[in-house]
C-alpha angles and dihedrals in degrees: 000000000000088000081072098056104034094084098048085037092053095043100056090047097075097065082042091054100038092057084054099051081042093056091036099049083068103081103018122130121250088248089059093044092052089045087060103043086043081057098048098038083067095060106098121203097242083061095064116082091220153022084245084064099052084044098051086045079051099055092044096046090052091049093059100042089064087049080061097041097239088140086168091064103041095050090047086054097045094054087050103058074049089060098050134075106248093212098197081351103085101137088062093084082055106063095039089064085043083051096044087045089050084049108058086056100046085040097050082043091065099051095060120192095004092067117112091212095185080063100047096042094046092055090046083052088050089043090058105043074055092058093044095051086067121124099244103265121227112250094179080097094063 
């Protein structure tokens, strides 16, 4: 019956949409990404059915505050998924080392001839022995 199929369907629906929006965030322009943080700012936590859900708006909001340069921001969410206990969503830690990996080099990017590169490379390298130290992560659940 498609009852059968909706949940499994739905849930791995969330890791598909987060590498669009990944992949579309890109290129989108600082009015859609506001839109979007606007939209996921409003999402309280006591909206979400579960600590896996704060932590996936948190990923994303993260994500889209590097695309607009807010650095601050991101990093402070990304620690903080760190920080949590991802409950199903274990692959969440690590994309926010991924993401704090991919952010010492935007961010060091930015900054142009000021970077000490050898630093910042050498935190994003930190940043992924981190991520493959991590225990694999179940994605029956997705």
């Amino acid at each position: 019956t498609p009852c059968e199929h909706s949940f499994p369907t739905r849930r791995s629906s969330d890791l598909t949409e987060i590498g669009y929006l990944w992949n579309a965030n890109a290129s989108a322009s600082q009015t859609s990404l506001l839109a979007q943080q606007s939209e996921l700012l409003a999402l309280q936590d006591s909206a979400l059915d579960s600590t896996g859900e704060i932590l996936i708006r948190d990923l994303l909001l993260s994500q889209i505050a590097r695309y607009l340069s807010d650095f601050a921001l991101a990093r402070t969410l990304l620690e903080s998924i760190l920080a949590q206990k991802a409950g199903e969503e274990t692959w969440t830690g690590s994309y926010a080392l991924f993401e704090l990996a991919v952010l010492e080099c935007v961010e060091g990017d930015r900054d142009g001839d000021n970077t000490d590169w050898e630093k910042r490379l050498d935190r994003a390298d930190k940043y992924v022995d981190r991520l493959f130290a991590r225990p694999t992560y179940d994605m029956r659940n997705r």
